[in-house]
C-alpha positions in Angstrom: 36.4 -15.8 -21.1 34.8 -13.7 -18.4 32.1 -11.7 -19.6 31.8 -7.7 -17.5 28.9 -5.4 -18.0 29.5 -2.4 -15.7 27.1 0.6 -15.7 28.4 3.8 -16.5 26.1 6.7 -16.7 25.4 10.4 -15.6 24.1 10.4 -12.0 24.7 12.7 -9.6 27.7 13.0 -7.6 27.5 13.3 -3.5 31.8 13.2 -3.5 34.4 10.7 -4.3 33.1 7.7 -6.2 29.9 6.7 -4.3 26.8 6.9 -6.1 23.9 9.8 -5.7 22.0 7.4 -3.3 24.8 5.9 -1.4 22.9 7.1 1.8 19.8 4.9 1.8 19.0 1.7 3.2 18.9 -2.2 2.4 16.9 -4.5 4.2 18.9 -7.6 5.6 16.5 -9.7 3.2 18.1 -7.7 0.2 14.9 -7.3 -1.3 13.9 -11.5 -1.1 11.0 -11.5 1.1 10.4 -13.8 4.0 7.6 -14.9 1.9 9.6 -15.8 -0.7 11.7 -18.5 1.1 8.8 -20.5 0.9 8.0 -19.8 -2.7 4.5 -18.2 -2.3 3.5 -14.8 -3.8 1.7 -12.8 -1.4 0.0 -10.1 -4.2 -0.7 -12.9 -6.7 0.9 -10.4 -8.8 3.6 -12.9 -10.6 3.1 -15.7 -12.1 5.5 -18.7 -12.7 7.3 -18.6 -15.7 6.2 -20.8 -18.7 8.0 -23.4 -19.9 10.4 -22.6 -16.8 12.1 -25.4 -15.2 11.9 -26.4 -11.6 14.8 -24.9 -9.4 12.5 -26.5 -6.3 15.8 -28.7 -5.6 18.7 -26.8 -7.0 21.6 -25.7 -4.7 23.2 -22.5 -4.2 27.3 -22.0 -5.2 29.0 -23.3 -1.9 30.3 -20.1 -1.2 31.8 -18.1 2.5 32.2 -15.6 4.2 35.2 -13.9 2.9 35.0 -15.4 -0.5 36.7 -12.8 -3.5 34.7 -12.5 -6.8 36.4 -11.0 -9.7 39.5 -10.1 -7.2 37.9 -7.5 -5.4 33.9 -8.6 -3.9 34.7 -10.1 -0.7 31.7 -11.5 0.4 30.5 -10.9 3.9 27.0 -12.1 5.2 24.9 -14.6 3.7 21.4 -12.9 3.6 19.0 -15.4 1.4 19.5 -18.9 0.7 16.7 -20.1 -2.3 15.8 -21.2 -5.6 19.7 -22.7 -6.5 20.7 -18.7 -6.3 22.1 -17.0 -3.0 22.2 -13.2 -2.2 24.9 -11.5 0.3 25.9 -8.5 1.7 29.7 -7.7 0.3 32.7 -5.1 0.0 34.2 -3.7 -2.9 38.0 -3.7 -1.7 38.8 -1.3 -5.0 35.7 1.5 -4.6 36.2 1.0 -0.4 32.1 0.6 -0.1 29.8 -2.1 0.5 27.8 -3.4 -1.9 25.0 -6.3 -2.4 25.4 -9.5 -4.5 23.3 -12.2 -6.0 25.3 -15.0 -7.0 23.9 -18.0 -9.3 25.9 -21.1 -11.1 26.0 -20.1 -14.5 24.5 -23.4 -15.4 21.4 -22.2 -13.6 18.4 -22.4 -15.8 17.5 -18.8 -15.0 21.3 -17.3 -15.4 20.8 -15.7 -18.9 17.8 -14.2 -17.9 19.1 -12.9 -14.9 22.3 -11.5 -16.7 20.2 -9.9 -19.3 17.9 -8.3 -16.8 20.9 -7.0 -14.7 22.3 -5.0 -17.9 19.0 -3.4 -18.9 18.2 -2.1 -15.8 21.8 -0.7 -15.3 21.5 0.8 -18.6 18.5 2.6 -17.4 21.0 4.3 -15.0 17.7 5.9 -13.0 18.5 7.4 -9.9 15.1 6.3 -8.3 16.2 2.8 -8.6 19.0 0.8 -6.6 21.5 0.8 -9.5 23.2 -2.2 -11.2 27.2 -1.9 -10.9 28.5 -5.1 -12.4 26.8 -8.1 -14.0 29.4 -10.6 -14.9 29.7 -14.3 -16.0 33.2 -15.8 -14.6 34.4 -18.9 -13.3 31.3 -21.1 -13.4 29.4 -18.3 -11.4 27.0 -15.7 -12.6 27.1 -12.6 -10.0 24.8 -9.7 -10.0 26.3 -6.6 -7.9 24.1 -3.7 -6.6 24.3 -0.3 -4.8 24.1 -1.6 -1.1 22.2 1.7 0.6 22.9 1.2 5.0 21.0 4.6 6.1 17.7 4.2 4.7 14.6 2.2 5.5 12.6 -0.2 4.1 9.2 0.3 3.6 7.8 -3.1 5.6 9.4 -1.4 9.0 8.1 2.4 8.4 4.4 0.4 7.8 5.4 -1.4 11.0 5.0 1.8 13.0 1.7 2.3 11.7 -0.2 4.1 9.0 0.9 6.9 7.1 -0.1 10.5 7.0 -1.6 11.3 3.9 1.1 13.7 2.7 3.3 10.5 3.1 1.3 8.6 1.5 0.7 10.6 -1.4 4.8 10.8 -1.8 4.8 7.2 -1.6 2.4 6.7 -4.8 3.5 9.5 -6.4 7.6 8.7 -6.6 7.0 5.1 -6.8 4.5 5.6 -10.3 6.3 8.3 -12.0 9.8 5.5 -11.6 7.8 2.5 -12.4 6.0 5.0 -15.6 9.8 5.9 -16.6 10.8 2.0 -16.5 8.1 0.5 -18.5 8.7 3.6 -21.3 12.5 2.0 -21.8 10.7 -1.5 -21.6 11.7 -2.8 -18.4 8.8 -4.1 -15.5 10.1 -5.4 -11.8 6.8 -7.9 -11.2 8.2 -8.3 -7.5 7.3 -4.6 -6.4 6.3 -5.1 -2.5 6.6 -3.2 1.0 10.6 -5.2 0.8 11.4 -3.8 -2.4 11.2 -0.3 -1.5 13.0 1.9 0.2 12.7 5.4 2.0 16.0 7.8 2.5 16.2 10.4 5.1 14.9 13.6 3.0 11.7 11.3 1.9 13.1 10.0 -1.8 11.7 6.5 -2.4 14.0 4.4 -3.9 12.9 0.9 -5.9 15.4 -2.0 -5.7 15.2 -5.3 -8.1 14.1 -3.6 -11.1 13.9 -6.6 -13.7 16.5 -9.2 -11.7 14.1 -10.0 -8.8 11.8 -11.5 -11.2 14.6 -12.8 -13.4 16.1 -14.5 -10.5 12.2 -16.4 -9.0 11.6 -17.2 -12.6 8.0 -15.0 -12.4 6.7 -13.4 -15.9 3.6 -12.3 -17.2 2.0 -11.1 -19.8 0.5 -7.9 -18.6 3.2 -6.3 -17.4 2.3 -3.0 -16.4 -1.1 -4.2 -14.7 0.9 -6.3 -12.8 3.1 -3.1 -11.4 0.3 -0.9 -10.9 -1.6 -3.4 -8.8 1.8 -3.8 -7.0 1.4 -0.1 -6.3 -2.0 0.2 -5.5 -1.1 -2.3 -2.6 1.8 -0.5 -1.6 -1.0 2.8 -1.3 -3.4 0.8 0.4 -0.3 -1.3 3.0 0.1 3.1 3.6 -3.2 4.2 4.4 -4.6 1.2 6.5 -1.3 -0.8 7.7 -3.6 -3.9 6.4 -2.3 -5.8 2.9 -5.2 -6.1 0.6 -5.5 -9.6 -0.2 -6.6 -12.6 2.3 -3.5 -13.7 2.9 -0.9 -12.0 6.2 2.2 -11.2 4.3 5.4 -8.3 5.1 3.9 -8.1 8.6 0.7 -6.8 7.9 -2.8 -8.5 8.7 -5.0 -9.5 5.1 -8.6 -8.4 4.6 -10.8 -10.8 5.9 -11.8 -13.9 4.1 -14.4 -14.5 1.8 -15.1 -11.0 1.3 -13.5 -9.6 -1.0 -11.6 -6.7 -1.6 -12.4 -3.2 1.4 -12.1 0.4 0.1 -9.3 1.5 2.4 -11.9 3.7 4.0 -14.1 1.1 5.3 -11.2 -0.7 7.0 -9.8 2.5 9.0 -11.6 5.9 10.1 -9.9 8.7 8.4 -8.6 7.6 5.4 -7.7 10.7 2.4 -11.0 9.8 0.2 -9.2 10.3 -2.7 -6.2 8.5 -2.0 -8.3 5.7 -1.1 -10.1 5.7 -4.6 -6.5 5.6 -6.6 -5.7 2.4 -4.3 -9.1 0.9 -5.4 -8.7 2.0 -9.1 -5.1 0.4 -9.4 -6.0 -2.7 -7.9 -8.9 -3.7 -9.8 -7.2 -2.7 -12.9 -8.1 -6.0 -14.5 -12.0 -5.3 -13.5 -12.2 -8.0 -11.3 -13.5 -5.8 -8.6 -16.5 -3.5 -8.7 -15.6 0.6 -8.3 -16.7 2.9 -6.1 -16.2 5.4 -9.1 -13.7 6.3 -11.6 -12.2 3.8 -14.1 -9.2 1.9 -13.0 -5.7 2.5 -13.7 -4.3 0.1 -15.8 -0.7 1.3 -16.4 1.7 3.3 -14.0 2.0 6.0 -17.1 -2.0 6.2 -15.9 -1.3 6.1 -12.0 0.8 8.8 -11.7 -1.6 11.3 -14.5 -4.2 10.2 -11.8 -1.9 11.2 -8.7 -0.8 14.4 -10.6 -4.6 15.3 -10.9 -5.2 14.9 -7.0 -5.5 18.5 -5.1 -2.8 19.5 -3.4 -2.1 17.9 -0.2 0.0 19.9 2.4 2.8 18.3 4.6 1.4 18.2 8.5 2.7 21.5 10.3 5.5 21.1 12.1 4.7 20.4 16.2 7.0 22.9 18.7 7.1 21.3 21.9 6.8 24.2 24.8 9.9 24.8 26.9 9.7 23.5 30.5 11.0 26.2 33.3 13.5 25.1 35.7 13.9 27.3 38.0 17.6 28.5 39.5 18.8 26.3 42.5 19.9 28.4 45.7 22.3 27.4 48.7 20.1 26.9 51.7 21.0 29.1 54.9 22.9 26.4 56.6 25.2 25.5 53.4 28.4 25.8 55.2 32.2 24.8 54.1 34.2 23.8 56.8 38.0 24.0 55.7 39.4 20.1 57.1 43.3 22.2 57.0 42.2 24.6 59.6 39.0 23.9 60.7 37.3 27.3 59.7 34.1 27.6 59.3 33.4 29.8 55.8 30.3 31.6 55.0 28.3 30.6 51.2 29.8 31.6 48.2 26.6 33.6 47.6 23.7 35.5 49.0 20.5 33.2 49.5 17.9 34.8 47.8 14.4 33.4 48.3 11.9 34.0 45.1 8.9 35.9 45.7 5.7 33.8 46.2 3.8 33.4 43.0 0.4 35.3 42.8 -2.0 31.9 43.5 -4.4 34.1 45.1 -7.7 35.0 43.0 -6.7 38.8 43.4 -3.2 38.0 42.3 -4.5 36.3 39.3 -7.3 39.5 38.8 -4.1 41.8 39.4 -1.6 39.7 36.6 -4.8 39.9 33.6 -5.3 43.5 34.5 -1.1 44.3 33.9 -1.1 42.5 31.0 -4.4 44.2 29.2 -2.8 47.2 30.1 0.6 46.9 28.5 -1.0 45.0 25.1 -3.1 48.4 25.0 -0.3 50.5 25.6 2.0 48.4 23.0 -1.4 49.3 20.5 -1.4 52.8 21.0 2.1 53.1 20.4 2.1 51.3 17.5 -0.8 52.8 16.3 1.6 56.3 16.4 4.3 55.1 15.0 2.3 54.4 11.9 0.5 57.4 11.6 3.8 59.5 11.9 5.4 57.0 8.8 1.9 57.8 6.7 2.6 61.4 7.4 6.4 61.4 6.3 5.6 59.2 3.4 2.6 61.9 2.6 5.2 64.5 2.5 7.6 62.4 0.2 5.5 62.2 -2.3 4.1 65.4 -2.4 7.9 66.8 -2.8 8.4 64.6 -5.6 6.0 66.6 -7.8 7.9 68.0 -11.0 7.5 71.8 -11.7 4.8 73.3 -13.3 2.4 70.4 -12.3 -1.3 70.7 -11.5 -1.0 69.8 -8.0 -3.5 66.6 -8.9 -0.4 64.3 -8.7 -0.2 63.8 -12.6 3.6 64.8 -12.3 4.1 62.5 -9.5 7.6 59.4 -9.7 5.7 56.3 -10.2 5.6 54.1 -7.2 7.5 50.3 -7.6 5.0 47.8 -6.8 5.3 46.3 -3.2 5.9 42.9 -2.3 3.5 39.9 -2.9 2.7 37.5 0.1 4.1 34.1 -1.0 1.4 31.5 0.2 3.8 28.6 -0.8 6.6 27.2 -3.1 7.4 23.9 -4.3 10.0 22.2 -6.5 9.4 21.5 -10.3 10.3 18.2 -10.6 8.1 17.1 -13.9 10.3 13.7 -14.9 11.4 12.5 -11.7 11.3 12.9 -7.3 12.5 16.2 -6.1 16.3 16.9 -5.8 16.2 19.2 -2.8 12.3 19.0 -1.3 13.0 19.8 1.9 15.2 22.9 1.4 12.6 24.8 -0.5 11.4 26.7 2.3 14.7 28.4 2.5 14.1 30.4 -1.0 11.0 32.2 0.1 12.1 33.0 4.3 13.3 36.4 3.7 17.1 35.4 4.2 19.5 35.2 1.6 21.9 33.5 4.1 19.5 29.8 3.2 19.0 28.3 -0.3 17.7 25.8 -1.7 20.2 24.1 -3.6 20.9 21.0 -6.2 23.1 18.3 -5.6 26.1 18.1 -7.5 25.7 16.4 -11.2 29.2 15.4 -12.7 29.9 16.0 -16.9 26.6 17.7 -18.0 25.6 21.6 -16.8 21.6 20.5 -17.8 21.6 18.0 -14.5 24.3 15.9 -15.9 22.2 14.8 -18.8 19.9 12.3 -17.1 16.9 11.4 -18.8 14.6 12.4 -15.9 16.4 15.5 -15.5 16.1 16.7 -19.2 13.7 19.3 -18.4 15.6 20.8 -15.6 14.6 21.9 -12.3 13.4 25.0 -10.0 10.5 26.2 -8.1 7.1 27.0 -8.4 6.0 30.2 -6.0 2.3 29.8 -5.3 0.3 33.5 -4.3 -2.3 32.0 -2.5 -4.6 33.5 -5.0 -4.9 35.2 -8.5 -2.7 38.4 -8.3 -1.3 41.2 -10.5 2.0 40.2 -10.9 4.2 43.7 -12.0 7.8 41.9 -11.6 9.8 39.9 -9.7 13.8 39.9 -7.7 15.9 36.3 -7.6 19.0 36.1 -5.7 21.0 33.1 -7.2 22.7 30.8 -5.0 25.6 30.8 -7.2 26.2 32.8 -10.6 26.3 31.2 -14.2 23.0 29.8 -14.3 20.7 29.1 -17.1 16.8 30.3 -16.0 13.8 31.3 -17.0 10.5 32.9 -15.7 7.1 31.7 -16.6 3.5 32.6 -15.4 0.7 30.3 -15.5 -3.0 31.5 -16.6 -5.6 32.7 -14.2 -7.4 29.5 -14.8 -4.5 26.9 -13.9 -4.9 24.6 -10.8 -1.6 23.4 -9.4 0.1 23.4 -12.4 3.2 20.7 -12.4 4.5 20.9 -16.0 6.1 23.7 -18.0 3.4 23.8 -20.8 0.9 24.8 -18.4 2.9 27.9 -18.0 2.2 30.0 -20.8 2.9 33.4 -20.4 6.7 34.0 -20.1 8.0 37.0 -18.0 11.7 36.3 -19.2 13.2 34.2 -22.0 16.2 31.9 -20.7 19.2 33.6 -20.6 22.8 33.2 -18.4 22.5 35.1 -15.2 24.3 36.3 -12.7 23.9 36.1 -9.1 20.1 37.8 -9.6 17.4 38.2 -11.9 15.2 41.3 -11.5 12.4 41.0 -14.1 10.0 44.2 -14.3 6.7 43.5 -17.2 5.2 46.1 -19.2 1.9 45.4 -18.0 0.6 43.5 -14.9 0.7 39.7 -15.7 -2.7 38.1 -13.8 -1.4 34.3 -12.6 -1.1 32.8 -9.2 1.8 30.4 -10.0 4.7 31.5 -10.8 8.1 28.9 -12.3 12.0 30.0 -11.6 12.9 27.1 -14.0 16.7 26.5 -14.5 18.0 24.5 -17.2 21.4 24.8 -16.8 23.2 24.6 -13.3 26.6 26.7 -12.7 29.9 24.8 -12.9 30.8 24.3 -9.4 35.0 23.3 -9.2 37.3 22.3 -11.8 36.8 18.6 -11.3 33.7 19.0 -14.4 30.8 19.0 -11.4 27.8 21.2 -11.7 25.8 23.1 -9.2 23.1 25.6 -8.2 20.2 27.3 -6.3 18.0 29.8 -5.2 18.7 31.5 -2.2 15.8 34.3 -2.2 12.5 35.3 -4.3 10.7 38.2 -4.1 7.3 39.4 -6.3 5.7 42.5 -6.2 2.6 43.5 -7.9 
């Protein structure tokens, strides 16, 4: 009797029946490193499995191209060959997509493990993990099938290129910890994370594949667990910042340390390093106190890691780079640029007049002669500008003081109150607190003065709270950051779509970066349905920098049960 385990839970939808992630990328080693074909381990993070029996001489399934599993898995390439297991690239002929495969006999000493770590992790249903579709025992085979993600990268060829930039870097750590965290909470580990096993999509998600079967599958186990994934991370940060692995040995195309001395703080091997992302690298791989710190105490845990990335300042993405036009200047016939007709032999003058450009001023006095135009028009621009203004000061004088009620004073007592003008947003970023952003890279279009751009959700099938995944539970939204502590007197939120569930909530004077919503105490509106805006005036001026939009509950979005929303504009005054 065949035995099916297929995964079915709440991710998001991008259309049709492709998975959230189904545009990310899979190395052509599907996750089995070169260094695994000759059955070394590069990190020393796993160890062999006790009491495990030697696969050394065992032979993968005879299997070919074009080989059918289960009636609709036609295999296509053969990527790893190893271990009595083999791994292919495949199509499913009923979904239309391609898909990855590990394939096993199901005599294998290591195909019960492999099936039981293939259904945990697809229970997990995490969207920052390569997702388990099918884990089935049929016809003497055990076959493990996987999202198969073409349009992403895998981290060994972005380290290829060289080092990252700290705000890269500090993505890197930060996605890859807060997944691993979530993982080892529901009691699963992956023991093989490396620069293979990771992979970044376009908008800068990180995505982790072989949660659980990549160690099932090399027969590795260990009995701490979580150390052994935060070192694995901690060399991932370190591969990042220095484009050197931290162990003697060469491995995923990076260069070792050099021997017989030990482990390098990152910032001694390259000039430059982020000092504080260099200290997290050094505190997560000398988790088991092997190694001597530089300072804090190590990170034993990836719950730990990503409290200690969390705790980092702030570190901005690099400023976009503009490169500056080049002028080509207009092509003209040349005097001589006659047509002669070859019907009639006439001779016909240009279509156009030649014009010959001026000569530019190269001169010393020409150059004298441009600066002193140009002084003069920026002053004359000034003065006019200064005008303008004084003539709106004088009409907005004269408002006001026709505004005073009868019978006043004439000290202004009987004045209309003024609204409070609008604050300078310094920046805004996404809250995110239980998993990567949804929309990172479209923030910048809720605080750019046009309601025309948004930044907007995914679609989430079922569920209006984010279809009900666990590291969407406490909903999403942005965080506006002033710059500095201001008085805060109210704030205006176009929607990008109405229905939504949201709330306002100020953070104290005293918060620093604030990621979670308990560090937002003082709450400007309770969560209520809205429409497509939320104007929110407060009795008294609320003192915060930070300021959370948070939605809970996203707008439905069609008739086919799918779930969307946005912010398209923010506006606070004070």
């Amino acid at each position: 009797m065949a035995e099916r385990s297929t995964a079915a839970v709440g991710v998001a939808d991008t259309g049709g029946d492709k998975p959230l992630t189904a545009r990310t990328g899979e190395a052509t080693s599907d996750g089995v490193e070169e260094q695994d074909k000759t059955g070394t381990e590069p990190n020393g993070a796993g160890e062999a499995e006790p009491g495990g029996t030697d696969v050394a001489g065992l032979e993968p399934p005879e299997l070919h191209s074009g080989h059918k599993l289960a009636g609709r898995y036609r295999l296509e390439e053969c990527l790893t060959r190893l271990d009595g297991f083999s791994s292919w690239r495949a199509v499913d002929e009923k979904l239309r997509r391609a898909v990855g495969v590990h394939v096993l006999p199901a005599g294998h000493p290591r195909s019960r493990p492999v099936l039981a770590a293939a259904r945990s992790a697809a229970l997990l249903g995490d969207p920052r993990f390569v997702q388990v579709l099918d884990a089935v025992e049929e016809d003497d085979l055990v076959y493990v099938v996987h999202e198969w993600l073409p349009d992403a990268t895998e981290l060994t060829a972005v380290l290829a290129s060289g080092p990252m930039e700290p705000y890269d870097a500090y993505q890197l750590v930060s996605q890859v910890s807060q997944a691993m965290a979530a993982a080892h909470r529901e009691g699963l580990s992956h023991l093989r994370l490396t620069p293979g096993s990771v992979l970044r999509t376009d908008s800068g998600q990180y995505r982790i594949r072989g949660l659980a079967v990549m160690a099932a599958l090399r027969g590795v186990a260990t009995e701490h667990p979580q150390r052994t994934d935060t070192e694995a991370i901690g060399a991932l940060l370190y591969a990042a910042l220095t484009q050197r692995w931290p162990y003697e040995e060469d491995a995923y195309g990076l260069s070792g340390l050099p021997k017989g001395v030990g482990l390098i703080a990152p910032d001694q091997v390259r000039a430059g390093v982020h000092r504080g992302l260099a200290e997290l690298a050094m505190r997560a791989l000398a988790n088991n106190g092997s190694t001597p710190l530089r300072a804090e105490q190590p990170c034993t845990t990836p719950e730990e890691l990503s409290k200690a990335v969390a705790a980092l300042p702030r570190i901005r993405p690099p400023e976009p780079s503009f490169a500056t036009p080049t002028y080509q200047p207009p092509t003209y016939p040349s005097a001589n640029s006659y047509a002669q007709s070859p019907a009639r032999g006439t001779v016909h003058p240009p279509a156009a007049p030649v014009v010959t450009p001026p000569p530019p001023l190269q001169t010393r006095t020409g150059k004298a002669l441009k600066w002193t135009v140009s002084a003069l028009l920026i002053a004359a621009l000034g003065l006019g500008s200064w005008q303008v203004a004084s003539i709106l000061m004088d009409r907005d004088q004269q408002t006001s003081g026709d505004t005073e009620q009868p019978g006043g004073d004439g000290g202004g007592a009987g004045k209309q109150q003024e609204k409070g003008s609008p604050l300078k947003i310094s920046d805004a970023t996404e809250y995110a607190p239980l998993g990567p952003p949804v929309a990172a890279e479209d923030v910048p279009n809720a605080i750019d003065g046009d309601r025309a751009t948004a930044w907007i959700t995914p679609h989430y099938k079922g569920y209006a709270n984010f279809g009900n995944l666990p590291n969407r539970k406490e909903g999403s939204g942005l965080i506006v950051d002033l710059g500095r502590v201001q008085e805060v007197t109210g704030l205006n939120v176009s929607m990008y779509r109405s229905g939504q569930t949201a709330e306002v909530l100020a953070a104290p004077e005293s918060a620093s970066a604030p990621a979670s919503a308990d560090e937002f105490s003082e709450r400007l509106s309770r969560p209520k349905q809205i429409g497509s805006s939320l104007e929110i005036n407060t009795d008294e001026p609320v003192r915060t920098r930070y300021v959370l939009i948070h939605i809970t509950e996203l707008a439905p979005d069609s008739s086919s049960g799918q779930f969307r929303g946005g912010i398209s504009e923010i506006t606070v005054t004070g």
